[in-house]
Jmol script that loads the backbone (N, CA, C; Angstrom):
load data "model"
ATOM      1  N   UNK A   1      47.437  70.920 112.423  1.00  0.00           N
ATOM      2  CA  UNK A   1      48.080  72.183 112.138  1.00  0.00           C
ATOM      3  C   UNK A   1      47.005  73.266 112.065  1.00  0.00           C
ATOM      4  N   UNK A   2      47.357  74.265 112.794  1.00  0.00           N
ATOM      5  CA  UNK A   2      46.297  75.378 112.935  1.00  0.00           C
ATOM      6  C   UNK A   2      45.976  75.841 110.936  1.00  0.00           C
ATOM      7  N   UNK A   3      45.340  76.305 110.816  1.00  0.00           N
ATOM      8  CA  UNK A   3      44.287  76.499 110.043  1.00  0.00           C
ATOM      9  C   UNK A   3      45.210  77.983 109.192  1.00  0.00           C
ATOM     10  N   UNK A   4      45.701  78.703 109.694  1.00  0.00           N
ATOM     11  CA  UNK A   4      46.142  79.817 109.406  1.00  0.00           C
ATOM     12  C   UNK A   4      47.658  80.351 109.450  1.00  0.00           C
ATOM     13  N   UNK A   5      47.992  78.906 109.693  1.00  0.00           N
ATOM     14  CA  UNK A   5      49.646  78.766 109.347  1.00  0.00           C
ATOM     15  C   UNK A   5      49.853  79.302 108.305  1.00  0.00           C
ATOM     16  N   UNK A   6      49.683  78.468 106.933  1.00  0.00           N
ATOM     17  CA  UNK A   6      50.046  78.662 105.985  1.00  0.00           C
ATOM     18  C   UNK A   6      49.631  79.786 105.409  1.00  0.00           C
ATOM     19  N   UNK A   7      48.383  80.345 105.692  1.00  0.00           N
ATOM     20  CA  UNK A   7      48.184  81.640 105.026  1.00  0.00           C
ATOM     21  C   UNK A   7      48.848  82.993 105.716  1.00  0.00           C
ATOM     22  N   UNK A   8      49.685  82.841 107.213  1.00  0.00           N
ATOM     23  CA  UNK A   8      50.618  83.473 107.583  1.00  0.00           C
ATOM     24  C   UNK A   8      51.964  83.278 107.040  1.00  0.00           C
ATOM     25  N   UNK A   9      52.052  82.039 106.369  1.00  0.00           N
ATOM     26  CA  UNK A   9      53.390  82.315 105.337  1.00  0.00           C
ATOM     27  C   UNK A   9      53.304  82.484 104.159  1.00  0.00           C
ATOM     28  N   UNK A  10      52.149  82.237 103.442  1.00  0.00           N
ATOM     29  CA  UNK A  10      51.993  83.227 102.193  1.00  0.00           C
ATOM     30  C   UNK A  10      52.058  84.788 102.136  1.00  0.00           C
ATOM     31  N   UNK A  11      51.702  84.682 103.313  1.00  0.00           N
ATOM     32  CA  UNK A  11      51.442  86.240 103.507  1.00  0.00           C
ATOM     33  C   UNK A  11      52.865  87.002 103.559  1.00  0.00           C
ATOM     34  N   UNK A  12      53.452  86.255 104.480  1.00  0.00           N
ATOM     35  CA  UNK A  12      55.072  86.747 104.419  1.00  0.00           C
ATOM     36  C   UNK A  12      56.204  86.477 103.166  1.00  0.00           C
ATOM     37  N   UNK A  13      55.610  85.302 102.780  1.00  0.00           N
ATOM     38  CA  UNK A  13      56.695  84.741 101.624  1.00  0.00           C
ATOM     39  C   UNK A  13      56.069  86.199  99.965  1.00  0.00           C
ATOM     40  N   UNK A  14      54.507  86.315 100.073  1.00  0.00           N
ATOM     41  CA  UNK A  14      53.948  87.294  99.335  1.00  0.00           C
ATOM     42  C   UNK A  14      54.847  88.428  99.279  1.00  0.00           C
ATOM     43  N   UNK A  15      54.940  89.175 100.212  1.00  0.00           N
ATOM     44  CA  UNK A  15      55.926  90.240 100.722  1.00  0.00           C
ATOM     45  C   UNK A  15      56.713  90.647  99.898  1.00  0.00           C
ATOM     46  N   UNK A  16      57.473  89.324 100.387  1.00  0.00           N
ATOM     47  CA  UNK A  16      59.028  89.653  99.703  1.00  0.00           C
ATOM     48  C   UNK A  16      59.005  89.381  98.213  1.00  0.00           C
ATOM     49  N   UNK A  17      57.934  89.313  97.641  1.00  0.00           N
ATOM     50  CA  UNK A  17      57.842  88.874  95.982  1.00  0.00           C
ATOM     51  C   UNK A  17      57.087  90.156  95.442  1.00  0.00           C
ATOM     52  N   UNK A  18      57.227  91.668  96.304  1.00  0.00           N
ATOM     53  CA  UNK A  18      56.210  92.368  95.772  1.00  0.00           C
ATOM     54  C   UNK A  18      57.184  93.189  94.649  1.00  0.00           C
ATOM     55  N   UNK A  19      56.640  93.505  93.655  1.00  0.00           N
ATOM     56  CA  UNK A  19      57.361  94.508  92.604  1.00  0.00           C
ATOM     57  C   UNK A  19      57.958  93.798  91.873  1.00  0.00           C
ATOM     58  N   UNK A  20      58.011  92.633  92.003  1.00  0.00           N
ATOM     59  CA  UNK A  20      58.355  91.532  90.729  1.00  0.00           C
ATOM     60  C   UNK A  20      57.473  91.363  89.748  1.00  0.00           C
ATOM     61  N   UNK A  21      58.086  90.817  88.553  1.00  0.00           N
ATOM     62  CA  UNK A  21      56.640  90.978  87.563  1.00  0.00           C
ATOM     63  C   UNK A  21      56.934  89.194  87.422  1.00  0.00           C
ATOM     64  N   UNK A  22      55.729  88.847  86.572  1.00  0.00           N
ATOM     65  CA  UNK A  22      55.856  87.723  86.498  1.00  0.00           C
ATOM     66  C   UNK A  22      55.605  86.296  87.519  1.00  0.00           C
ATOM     67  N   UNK A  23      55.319  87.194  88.521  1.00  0.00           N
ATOM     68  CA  UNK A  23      54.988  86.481  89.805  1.00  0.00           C
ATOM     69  C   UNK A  23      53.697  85.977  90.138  1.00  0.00           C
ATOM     70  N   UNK A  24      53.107  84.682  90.555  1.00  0.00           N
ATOM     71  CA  UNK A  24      51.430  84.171  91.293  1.00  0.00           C
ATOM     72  C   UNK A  24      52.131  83.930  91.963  1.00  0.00           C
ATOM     73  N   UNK A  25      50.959  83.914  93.369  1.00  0.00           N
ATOM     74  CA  UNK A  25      50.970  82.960  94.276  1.00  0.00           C
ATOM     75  C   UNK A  25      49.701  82.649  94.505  1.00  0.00           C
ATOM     76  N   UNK A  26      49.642  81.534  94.352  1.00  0.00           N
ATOM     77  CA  UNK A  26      48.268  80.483  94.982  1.00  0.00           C
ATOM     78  C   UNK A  26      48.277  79.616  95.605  1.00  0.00           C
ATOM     79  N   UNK A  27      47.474  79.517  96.589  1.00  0.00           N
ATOM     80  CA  UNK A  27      47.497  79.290  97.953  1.00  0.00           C
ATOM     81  C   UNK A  27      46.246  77.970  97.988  1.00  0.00           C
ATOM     82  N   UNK A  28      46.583  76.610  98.373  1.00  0.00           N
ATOM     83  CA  UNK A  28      45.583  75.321  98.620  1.00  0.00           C
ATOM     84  C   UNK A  28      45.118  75.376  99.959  1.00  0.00           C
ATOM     85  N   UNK A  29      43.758  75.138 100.195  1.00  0.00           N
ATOM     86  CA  UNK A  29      43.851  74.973 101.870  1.00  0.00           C
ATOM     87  C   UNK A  29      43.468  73.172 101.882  1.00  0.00           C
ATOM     88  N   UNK A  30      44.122  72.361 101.039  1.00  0.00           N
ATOM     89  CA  UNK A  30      44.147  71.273 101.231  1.00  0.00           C
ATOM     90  C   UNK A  30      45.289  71.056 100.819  1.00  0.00           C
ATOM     91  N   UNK A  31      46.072  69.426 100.692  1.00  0.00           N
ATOM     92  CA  UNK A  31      47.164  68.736 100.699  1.00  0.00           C
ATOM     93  C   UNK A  31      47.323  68.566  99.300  1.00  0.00           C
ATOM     94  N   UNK A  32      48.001  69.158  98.421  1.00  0.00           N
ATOM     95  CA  UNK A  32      47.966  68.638  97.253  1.00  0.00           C
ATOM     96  C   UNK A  32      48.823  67.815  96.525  1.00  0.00           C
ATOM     97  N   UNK A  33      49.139  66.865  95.372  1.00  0.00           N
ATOM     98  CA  UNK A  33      50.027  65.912  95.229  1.00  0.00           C
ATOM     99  C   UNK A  33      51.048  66.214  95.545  1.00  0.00           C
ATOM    100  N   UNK A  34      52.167  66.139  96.808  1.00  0.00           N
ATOM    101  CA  UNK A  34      53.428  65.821  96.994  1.00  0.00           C
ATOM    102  C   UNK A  34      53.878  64.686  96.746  1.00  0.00           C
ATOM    103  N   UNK A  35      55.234  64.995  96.766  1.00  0.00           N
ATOM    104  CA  UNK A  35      55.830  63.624  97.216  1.00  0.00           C
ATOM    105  C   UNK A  35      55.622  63.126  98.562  1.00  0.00           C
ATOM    106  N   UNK A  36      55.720  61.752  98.723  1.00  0.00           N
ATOM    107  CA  UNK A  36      55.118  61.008  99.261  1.00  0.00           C
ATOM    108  C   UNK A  36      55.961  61.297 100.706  1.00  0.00           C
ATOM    109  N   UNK A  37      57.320  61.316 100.376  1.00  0.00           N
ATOM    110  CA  UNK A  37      58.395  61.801 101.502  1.00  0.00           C
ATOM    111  C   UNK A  37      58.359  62.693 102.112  1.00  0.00           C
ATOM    112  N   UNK A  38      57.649  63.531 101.542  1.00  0.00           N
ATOM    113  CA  UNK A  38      57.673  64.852 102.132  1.00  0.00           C
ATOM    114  C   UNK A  38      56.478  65.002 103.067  1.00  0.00           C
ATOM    115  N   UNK A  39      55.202  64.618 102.582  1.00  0.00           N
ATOM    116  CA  UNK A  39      53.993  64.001 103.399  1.00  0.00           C
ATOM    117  C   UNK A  39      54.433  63.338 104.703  1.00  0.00           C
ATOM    118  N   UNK A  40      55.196  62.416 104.443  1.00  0.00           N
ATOM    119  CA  UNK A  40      55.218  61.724 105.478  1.00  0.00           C
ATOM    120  C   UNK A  40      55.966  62.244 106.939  1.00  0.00           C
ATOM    121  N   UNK A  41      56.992  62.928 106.010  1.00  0.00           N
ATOM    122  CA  UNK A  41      57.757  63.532 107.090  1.00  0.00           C
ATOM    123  C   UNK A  41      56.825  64.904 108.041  1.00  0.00           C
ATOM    124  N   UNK A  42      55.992  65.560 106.644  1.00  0.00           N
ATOM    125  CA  UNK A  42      55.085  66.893 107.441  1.00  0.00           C
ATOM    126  C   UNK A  42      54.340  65.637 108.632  1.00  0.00           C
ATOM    127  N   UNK A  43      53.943  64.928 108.426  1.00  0.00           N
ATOM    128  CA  UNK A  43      53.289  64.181 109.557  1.00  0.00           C
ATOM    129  C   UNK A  43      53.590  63.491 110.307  1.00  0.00           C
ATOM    130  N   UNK A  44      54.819  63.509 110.185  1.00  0.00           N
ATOM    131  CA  UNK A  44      55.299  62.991 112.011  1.00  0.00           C
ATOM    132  C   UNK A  44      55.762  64.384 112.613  1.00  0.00           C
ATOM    133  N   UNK A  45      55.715  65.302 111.728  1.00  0.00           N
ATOM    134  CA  UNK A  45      55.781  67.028 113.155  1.00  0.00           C
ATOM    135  C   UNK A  45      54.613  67.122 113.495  1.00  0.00           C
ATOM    136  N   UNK A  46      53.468  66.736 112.729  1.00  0.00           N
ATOM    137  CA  UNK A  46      52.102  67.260 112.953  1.00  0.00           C
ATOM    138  C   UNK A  46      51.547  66.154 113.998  1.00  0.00           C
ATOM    139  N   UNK A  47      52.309  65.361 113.974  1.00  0.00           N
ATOM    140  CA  UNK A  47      51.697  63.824 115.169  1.00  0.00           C
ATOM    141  C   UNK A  47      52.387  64.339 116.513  1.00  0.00           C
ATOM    142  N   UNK A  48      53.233  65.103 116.190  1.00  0.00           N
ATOM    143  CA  UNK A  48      54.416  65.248 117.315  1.00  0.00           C
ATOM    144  C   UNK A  48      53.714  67.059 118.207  1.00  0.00           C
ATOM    145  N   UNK A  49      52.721  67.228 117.686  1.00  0.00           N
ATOM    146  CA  UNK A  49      52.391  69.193 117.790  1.00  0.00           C
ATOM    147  C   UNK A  49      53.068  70.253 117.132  1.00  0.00           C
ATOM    148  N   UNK A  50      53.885  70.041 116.216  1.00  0.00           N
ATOM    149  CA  UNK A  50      54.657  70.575 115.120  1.00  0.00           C
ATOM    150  C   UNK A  50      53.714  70.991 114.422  1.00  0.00           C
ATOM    151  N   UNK A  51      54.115  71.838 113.370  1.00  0.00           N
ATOM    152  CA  UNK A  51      53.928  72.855 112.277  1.00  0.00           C
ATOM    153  C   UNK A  51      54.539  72.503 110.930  1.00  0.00           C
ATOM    154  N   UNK A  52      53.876  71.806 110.244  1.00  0.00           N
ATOM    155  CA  UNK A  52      54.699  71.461 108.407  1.00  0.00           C
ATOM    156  C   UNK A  52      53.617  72.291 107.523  1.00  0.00           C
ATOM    157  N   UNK A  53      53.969  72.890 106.484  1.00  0.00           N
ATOM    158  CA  UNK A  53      54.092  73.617 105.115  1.00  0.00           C
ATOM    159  C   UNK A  53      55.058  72.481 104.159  1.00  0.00           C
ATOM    160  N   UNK A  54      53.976  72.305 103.063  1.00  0.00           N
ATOM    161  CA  UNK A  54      54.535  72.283 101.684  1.00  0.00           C
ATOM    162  C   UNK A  54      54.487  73.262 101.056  1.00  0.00           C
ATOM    163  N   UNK A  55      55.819  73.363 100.555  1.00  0.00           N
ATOM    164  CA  UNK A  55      55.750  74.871  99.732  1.00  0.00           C
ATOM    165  C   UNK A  55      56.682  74.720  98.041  1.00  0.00           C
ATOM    166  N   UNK A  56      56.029  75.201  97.302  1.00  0.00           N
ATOM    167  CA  UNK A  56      56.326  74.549  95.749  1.00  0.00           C
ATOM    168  C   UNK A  56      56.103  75.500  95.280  1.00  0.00           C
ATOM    169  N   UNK A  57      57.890  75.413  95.104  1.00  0.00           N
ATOM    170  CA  UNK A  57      58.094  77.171  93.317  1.00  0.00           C
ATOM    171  C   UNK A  57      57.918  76.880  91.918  1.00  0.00           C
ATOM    172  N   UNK A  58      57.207  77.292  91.559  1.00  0.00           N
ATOM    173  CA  UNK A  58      56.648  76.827  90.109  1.00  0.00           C
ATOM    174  C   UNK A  58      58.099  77.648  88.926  1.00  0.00           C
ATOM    175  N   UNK A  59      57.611  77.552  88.265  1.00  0.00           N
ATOM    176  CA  UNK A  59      58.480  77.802  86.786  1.00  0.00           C
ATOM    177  C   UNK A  59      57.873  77.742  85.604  1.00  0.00           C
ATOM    178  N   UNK A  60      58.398  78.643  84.316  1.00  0.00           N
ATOM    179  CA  UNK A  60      57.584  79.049  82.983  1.00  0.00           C
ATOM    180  C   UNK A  60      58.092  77.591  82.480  1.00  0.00           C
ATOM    181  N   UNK A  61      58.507  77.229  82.872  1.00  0.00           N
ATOM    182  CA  UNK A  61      59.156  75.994  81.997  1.00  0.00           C
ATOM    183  C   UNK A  61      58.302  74.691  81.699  1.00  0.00           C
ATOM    184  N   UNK A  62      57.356  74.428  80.770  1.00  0.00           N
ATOM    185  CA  UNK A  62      56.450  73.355  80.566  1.00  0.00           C
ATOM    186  C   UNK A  62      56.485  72.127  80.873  1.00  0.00           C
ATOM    187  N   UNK A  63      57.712  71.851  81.152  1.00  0.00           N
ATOM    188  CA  UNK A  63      57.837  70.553  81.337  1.00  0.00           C
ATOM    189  C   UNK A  63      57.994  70.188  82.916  1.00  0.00           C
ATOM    190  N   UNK A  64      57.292  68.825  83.153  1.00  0.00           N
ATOM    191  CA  UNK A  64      57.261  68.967  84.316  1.00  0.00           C
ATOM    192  C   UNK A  64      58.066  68.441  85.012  1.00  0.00           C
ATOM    193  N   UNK A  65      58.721  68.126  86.282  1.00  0.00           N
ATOM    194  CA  UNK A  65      59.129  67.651  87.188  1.00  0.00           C
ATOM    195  C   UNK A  65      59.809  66.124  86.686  1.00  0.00           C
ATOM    196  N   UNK A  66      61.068  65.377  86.777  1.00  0.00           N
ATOM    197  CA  UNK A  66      61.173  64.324  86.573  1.00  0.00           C
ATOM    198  C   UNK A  66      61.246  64.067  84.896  1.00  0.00           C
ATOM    199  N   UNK A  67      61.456  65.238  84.243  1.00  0.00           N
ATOM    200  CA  UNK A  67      61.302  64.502  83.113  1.00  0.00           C
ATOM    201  C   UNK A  67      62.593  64.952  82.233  1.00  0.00           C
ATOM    202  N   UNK A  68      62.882  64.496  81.049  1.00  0.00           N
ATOM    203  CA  UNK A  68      64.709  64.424  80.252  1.00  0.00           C
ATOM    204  C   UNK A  68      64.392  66.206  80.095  1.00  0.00           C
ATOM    205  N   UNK A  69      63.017  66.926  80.066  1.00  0.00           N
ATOM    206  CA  UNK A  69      63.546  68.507  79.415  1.00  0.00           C
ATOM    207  C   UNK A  69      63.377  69.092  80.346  1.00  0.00           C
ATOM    208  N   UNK A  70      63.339  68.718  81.564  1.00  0.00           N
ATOM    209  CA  UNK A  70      63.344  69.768  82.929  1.00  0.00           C
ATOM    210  C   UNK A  70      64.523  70.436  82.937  1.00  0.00           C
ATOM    211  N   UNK A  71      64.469  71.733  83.171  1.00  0.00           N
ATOM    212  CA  UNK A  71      65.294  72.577  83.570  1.00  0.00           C
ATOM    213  C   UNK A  71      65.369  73.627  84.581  1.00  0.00           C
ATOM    214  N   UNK A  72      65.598  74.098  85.555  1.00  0.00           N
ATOM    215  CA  UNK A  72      65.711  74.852  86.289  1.00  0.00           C
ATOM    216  C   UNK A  72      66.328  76.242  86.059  1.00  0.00           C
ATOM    217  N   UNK A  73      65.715  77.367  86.239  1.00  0.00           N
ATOM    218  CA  UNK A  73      66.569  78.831  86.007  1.00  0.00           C
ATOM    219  C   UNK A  73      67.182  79.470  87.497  1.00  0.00           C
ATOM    220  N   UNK A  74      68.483  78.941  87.573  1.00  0.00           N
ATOM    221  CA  UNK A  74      69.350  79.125  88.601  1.00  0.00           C
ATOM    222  C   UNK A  74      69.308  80.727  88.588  1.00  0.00           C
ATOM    223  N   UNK A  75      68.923  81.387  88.077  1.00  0.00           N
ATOM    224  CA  UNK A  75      68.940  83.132  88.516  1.00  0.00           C
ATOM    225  C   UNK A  75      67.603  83.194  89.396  1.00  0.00           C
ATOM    226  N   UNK A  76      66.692  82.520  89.598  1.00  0.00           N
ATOM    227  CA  UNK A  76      65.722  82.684  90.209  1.00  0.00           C
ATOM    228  C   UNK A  76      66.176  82.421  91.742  1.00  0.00           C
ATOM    229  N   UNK A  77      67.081  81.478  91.953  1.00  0.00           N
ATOM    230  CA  UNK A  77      67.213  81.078  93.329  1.00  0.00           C
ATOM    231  C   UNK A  77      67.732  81.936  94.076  1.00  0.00           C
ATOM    232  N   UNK A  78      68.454  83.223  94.316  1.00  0.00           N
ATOM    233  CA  UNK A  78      68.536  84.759  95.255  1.00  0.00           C
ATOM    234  C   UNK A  78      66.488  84.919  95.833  1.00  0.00           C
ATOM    235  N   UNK A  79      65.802  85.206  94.908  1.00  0.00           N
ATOM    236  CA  UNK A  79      64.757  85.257  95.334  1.00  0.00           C
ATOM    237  C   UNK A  79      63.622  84.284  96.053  1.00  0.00           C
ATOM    238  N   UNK A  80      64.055  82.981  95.539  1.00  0.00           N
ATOM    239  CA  UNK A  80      63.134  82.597  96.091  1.00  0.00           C
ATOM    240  C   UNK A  80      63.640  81.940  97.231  1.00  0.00           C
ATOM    241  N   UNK A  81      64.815  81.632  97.682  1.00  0.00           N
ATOM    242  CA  UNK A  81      65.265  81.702  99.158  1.00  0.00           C
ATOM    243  C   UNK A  81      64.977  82.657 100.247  1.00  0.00           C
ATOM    244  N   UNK A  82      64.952  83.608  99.396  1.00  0.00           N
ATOM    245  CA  UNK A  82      64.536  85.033 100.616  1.00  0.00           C
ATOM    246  C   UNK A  82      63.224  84.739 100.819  1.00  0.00           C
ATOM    247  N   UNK A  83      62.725  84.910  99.613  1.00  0.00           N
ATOM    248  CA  UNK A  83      60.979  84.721  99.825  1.00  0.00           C
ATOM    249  C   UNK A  83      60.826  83.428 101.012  1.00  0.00           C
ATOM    250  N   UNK A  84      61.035  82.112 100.625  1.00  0.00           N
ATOM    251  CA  UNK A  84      60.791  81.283 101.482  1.00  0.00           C
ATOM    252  C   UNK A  84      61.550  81.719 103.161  1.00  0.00           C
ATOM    253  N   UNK A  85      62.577  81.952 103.176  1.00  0.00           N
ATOM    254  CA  UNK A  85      63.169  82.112 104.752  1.00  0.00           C
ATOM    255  C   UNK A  85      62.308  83.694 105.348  1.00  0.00           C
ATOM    256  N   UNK A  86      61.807  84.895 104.401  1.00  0.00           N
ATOM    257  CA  UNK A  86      60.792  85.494 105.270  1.00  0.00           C
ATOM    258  C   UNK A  86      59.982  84.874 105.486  1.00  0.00           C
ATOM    259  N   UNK A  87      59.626  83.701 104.973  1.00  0.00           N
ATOM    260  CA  UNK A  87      58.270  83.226 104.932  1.00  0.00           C
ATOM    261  C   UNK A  87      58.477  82.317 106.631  1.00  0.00           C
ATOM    262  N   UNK A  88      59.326  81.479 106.453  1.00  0.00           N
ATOM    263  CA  UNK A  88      59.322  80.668 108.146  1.00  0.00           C
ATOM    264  C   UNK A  88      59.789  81.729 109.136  1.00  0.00           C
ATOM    265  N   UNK A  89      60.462  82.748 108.766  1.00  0.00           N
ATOM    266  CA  UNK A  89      61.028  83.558 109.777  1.00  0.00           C
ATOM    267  C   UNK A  89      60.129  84.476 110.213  1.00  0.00           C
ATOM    268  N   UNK A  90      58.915  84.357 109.465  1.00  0.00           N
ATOM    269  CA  UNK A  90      57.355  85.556 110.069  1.00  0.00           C
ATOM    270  C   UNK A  90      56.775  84.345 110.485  1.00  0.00           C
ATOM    271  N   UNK A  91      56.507  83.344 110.476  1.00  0.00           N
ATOM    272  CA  UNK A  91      55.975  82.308 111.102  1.00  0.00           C
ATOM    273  C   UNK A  91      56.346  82.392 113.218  1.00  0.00           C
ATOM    274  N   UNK A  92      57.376  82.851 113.411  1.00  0.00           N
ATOM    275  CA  UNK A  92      57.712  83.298 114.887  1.00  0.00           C
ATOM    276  C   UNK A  92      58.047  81.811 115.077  1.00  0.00           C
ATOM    277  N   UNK A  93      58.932  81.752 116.507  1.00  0.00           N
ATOM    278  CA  UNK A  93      58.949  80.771 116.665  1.00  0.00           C
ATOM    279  C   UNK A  93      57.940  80.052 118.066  1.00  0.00           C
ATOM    280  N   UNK A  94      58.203  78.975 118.247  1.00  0.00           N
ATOM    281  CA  UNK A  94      57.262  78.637 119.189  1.00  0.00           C
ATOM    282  C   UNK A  94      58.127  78.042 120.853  1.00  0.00           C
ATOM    283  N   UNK A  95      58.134  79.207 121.510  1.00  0.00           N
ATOM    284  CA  UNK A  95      58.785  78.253 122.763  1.00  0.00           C
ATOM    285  C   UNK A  95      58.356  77.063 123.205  1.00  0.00           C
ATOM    286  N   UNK A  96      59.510  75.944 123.818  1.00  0.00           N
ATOM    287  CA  UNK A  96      58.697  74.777 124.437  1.00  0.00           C
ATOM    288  C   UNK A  96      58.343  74.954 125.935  1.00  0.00           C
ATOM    289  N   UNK A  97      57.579  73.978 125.728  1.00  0.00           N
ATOM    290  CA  UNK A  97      56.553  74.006 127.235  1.00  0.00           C
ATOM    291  C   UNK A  97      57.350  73.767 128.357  1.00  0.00           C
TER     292      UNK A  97
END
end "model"
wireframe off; spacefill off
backbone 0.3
color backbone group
């Protein structure tokens, strides 16, 4: 995967998060703990000449992932759908050969 994918969809997914308060974005230029499924699947597009992004919305909520006090704040999800779909939709698409 080219090198500057992902920082072309931060860049776009950034965008659409501007004038919000309360907002990071930080950006890995390595693979960091996913799930294992999700890995696997980014790498059969990337075996194939495909393009995969992991992309992970964080939350104030301390607790982490998988556990009895996880909770999710369903008012957040208007935004961060937009954010993510500018984000693949500035990515362009790629005609086939």
């Amino acid at each position: 995967m080219p090198d500057d994918v992902s920082a072309r969809f931060a860049e776009h997914f950034a965008a659409t998060l501007t004038g919000l308060t309360g907002v990071a974005i930080e950006t890995a230029p390595h693979v960091t703990g996913g799930s294992e499924d999700a890995t696997f699947f980014m790498r059969r597009v990337q075996e194939r000449g495909g393009q995969a992004i992991y992309a992970v919305v964080g939350s104030d909520i301390p607790s982490g992932h998988h556990t009895p006090e996880f909770d999710i704040n369903e008012a957040d999800f208007p935004w961060v759908i937009e954010a993510l779909a500018t984000g693949i939709m500035g990515l362009g698409r790629k005609s086939p050969d």
